[in-house]
C-alpha positions in Angstrom: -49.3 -18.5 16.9 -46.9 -20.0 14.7 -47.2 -20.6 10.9 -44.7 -23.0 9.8 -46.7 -25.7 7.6 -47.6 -26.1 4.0 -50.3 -27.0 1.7 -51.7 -30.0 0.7 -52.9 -30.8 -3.5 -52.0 -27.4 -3.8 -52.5 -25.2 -7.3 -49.6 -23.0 -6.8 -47.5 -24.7 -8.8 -50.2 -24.8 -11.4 -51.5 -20.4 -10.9 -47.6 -19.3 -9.9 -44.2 -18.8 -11.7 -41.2 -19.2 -9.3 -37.9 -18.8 -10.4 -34.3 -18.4 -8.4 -31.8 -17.0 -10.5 -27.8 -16.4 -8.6 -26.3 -13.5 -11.2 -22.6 -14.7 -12.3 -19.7 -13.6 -9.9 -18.8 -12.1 -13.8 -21.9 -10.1 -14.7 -21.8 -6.7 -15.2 -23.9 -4.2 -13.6 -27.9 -3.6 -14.9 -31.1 -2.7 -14.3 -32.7 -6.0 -12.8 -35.7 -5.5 -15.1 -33.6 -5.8 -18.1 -31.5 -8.7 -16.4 -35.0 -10.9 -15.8 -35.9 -10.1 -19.1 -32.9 -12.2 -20.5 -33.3 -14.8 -17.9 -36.8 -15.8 -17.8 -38.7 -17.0 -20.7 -41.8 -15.5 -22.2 -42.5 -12.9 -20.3 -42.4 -9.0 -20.8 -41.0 -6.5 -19.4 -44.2 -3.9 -18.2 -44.9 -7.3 -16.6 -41.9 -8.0 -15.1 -41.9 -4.1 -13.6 -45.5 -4.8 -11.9 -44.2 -7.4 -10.5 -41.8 -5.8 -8.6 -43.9 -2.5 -7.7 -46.2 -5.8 -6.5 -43.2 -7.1 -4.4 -42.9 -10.3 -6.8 -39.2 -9.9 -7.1 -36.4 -9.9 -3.9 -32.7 -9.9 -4.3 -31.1 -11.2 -1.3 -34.1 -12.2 0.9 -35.1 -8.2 0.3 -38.0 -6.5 -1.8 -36.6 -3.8 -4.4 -37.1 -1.3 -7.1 -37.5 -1.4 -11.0 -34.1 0.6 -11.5 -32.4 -1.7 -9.1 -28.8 -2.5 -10.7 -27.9 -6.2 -9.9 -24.5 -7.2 -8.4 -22.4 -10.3 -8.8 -23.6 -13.0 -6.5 -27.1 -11.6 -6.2 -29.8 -14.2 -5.7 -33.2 -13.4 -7.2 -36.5 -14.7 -6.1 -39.6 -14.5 -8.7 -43.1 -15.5 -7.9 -45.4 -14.3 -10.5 -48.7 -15.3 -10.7 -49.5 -17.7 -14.1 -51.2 -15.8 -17.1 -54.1 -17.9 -18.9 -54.6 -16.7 -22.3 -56.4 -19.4 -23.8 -58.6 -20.6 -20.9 -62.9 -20.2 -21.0 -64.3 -18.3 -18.1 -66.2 -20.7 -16.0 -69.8 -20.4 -15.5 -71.0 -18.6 -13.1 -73.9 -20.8 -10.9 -76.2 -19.9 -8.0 -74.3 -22.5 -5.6 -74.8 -21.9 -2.3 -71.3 -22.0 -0.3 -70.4 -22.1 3.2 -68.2 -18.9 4.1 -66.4 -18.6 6.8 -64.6 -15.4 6.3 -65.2 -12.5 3.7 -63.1 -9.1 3.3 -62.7 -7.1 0.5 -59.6 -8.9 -0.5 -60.0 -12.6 0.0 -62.3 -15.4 1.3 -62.3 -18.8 3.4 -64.9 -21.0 2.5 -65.8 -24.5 3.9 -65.9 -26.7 0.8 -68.3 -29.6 1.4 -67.0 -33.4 0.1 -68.5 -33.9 -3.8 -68.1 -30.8 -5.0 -64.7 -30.1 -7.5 -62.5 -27.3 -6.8 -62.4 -26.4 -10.3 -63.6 -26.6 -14.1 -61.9 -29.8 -16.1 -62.9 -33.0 -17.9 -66.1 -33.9 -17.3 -66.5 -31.0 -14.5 -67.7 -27.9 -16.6 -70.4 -27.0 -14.2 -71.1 -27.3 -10.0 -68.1 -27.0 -8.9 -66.6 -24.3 -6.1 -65.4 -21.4 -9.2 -68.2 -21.8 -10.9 -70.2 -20.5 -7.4 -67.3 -18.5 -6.9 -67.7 -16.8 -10.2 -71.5 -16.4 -9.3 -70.4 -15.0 -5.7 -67.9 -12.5 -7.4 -69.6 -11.6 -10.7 -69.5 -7.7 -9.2 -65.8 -8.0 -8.9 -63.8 -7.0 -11.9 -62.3 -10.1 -14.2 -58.3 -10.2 -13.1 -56.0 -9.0 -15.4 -54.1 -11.1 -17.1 -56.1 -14.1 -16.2 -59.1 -14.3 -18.5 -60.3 -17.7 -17.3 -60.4 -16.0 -13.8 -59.4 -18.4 -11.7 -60.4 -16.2 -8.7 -57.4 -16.6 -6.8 -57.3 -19.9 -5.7 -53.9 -20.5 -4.3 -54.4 -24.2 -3.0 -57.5 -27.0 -3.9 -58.9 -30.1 -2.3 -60.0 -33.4 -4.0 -63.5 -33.7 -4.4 -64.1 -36.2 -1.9 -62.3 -34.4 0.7 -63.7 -31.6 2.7 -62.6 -28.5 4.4 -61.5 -25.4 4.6 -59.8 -23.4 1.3 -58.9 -19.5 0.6 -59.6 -17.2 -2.4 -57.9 -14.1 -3.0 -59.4 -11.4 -5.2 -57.0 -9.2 -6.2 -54.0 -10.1 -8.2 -51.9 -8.5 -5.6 -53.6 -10.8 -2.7 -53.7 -14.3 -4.7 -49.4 -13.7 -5.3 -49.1 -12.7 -1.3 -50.8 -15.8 -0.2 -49.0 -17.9 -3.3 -45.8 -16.6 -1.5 -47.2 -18.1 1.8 -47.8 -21.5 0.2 -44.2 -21.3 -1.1 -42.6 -20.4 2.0 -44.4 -23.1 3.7 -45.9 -20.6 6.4 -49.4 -21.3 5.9 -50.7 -23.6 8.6 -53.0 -26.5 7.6 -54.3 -29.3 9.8 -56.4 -32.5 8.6 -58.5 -34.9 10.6 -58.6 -38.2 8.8 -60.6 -41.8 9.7 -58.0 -44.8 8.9 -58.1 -48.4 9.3 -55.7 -49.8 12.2 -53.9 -48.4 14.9 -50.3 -46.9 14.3 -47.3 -48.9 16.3 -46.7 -45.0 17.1 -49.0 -42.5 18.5 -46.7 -39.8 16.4 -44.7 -40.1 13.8 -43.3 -38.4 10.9 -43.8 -40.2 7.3 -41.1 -39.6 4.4 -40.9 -40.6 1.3 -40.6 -39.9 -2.7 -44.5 -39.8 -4.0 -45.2 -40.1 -7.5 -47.6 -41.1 -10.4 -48.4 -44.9 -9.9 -47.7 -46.1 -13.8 -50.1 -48.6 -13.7 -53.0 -46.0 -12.4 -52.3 -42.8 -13.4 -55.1 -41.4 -11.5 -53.4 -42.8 -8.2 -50.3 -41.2 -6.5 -47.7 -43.9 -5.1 -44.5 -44.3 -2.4 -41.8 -45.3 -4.5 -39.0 -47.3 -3.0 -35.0 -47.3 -4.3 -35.9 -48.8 -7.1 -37.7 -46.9 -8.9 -37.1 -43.4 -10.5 -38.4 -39.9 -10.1 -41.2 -38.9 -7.1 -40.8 -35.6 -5.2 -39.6 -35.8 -1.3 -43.1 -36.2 1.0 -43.5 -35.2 4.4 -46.2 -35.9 6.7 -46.8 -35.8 10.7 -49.6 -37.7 12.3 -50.6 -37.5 15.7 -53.4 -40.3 16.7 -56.2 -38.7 18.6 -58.7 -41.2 19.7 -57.9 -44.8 19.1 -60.3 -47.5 18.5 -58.8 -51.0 17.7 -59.7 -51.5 14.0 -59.7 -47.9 13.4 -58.3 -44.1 14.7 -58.6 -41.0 14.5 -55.6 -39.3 13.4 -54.4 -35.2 12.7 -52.2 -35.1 10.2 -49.9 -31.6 9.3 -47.5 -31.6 6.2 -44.0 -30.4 5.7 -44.6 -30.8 2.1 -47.7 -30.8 -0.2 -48.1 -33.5 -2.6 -51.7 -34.9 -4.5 -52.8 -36.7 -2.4 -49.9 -37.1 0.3 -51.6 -37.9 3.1 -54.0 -40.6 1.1 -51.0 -42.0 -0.3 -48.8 -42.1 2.6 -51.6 -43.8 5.0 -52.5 -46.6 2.5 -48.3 -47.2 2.5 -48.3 -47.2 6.0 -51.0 -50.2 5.8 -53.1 -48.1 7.4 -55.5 -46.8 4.4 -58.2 -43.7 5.6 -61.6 -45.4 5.9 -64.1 -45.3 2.5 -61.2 -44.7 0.5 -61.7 -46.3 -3.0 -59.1 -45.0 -4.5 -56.2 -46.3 -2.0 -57.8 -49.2 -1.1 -59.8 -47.7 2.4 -63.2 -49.3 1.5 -62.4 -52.8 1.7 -62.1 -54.5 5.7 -58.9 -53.9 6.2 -59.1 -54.6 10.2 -61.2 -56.5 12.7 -63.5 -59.8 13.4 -64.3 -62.4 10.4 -67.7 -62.7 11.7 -70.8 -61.8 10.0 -72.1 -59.0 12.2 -68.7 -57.1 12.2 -68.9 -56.9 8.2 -72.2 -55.8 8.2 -71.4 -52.8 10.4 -68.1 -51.8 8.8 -70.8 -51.7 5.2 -73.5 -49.6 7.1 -70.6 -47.3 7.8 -69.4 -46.9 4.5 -72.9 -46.7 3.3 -73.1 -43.1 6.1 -69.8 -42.2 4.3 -69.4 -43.4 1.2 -66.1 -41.1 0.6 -62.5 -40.9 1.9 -62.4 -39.7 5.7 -60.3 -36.8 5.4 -60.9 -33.1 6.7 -59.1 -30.2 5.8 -60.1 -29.1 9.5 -57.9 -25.6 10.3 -56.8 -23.4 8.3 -54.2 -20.2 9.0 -52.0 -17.1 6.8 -51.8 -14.0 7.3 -53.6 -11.1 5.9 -52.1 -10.0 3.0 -53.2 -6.6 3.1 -53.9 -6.3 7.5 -51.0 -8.4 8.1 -53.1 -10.1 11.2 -52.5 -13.8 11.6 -55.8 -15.5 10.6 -56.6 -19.0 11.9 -60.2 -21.1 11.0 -61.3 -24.2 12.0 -64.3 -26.1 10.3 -66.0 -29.2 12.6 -66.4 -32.0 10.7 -69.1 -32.7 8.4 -72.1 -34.6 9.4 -71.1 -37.7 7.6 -67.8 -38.0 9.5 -69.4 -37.7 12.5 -71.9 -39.9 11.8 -69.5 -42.7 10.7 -67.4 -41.6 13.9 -69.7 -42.3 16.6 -70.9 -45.5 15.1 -67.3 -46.7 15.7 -67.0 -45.2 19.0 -70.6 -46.8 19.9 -69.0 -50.3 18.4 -66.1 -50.2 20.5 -67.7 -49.1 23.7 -69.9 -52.3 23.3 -67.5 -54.1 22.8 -65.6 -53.1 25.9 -68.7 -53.4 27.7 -68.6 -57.4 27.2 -65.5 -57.4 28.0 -66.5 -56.1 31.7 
């Protein structure tokens, strides 16, 4: 098995420093913890030197040691885990969760669509760290991270469900951070969208940013517009069925909500997706009967169809390739074989 994919929504930019510093064909020779120190911003040096005892810091593509002296040329690599100082621990709640893993060092768990990833506006309680503080409230708090995040390294939205992994130790959460960096995590969505691709593969890119008239939207921008960061997404249609398919999508790059945003540019919005324009008809009949089926579906999934479905890193501390794979929910399904039942009906007039 081969990990070469990345992340989608994740939170490493948001729980990881990176920084790639190339040292001056001029500099002079010293210790690289002293060099970092001048380079890098608000940070201190007994952190900086746990860092690299942690493996945070490589120098060529290579881990080192504290007393390593840098060279001209050198390029450094820093991935340090985000400190918190003036967060409030979440809540810990009784929420039940759906693991599929659990070690002593991390943990997959099968979020369910509704539920937050995290603690914001408006979201103090029920979401998954709030159980995940409940689940872990034997474990010691993470140092340097008062608001103990508990090592989540990637999120989902709320109305999206799937699979997600949570380090414990600080050591873990930067390993897997370096995964999500390196883009060798693999990650694998199953999404419901309206239409039928011209292609039965394809690969989508594209500059997604902040749409400035809905800043809770993400948005393709074309050459006129400024700013966006480079977007890449494979699909790979799996079942077709005239006014909608079921797709697998994979990213090369891992945007808020990339695949949602690249669909609905495609004209081909996932189904139940208010947000991106998915829970209006966007394909089929103008008759009467047709509309009222397309409703009864939204009404057995009344959220976006997207499924974080597989899931795969490897073990931080084993170093054994891990791969999941979560079925989808029962809403999906539901909302799936009503169209398949539709279409086969339809083909059976047809006869």
């Amino acid at each position: 098995m081969s990990f070469i994919d990345l992340e989608d929504e994740s939170l490493s930019e948001l729980l990881v420093d990176k920084h790639t510093i190339v040292v001056d064909p001029r500099q002079g020779s010293v210790r690289i913890d002293k060099f970092i120190l001048t380079k890098i911003e608000k940070i201190s040096r007994n952190r900086i030197q746990n860092g690299i005892k942690r493996g945070d810091v490589t120098v060529n593509g290579k881990i080192i040691k504290s007393n390593y002296m840098i060279r001209p040329n050198d390029k450094i690599e820093v991935i340090f885990k985000k400190e918190f100082e003036d967060s409030i621990p979440p809540i810990p709640q009784d929420i039940p969760l759906d693991i599929y893993y659990e070690d002593d060092y991390l943990l997959v768990v099968n979020k369910p669509a509704g539920m937050v990833v995290h603690p914001g506006v408006a979201n103090y309680s029920g979401t998954l760290v709030n159980a995940l503080a409940y689940h872990f409230k034997d474990l010691p708090v993470q140092d340097g991270d008062p608001e103990n995040r508990l090592g989540l390294v990637h999120r989902i939205d709320k109305d999206t469900s799937g699979l997600l992994v949570v380090g414990k130790t600080p050591e873990v959460l930067t390993h897997l951070a370096k995964q999500f960096f390196n883009h060798t995590t693999y990650r694998r969505y199953h999404a419901l969208i309206w239409g039928e691709p011209d292609e039965k593969s394809g690969r989508i890119e594209s500059r997604i940013g902040r749409n400035p008239k809905d800043r809770r939207k993400m948005m393709v921008y074309d050459d006129s517009m400024e700013g966006g960061k480079n977007s890449i997404t494979h699909y790979d249609v799996i079942e077709p069925m005239y006014y909608v398919s079921l797709i697998e999508c994979r990213l090369e790059t891992g945007r808020t909500h990339q695949i949602r945003a690249h669909m609905s540019n495609m004209g081909h919005p996932i189904f139940s997706d208010a947000r991106y324009g998915g829970d209006r008809i966007m394909k089929g009949t103008v008759f009467s009967k047709y509309k009222q089926f397309v409703f009864n579906c939204f009404k057995l999934m009344p959220r976006q169809a997207l499924h974080a479905r597989s899931l795969g890193f490897v073990h931080p501390i084993t170093k054994e390739e891990m791969l999941f794979h979560a079925e989808l929910p029962e809403d999906f399904v539901a909302a799936l074989e009503k169209w398949r039942g539709y279409v086969n009906n339809q083909k059976q007039k047809l006869l």
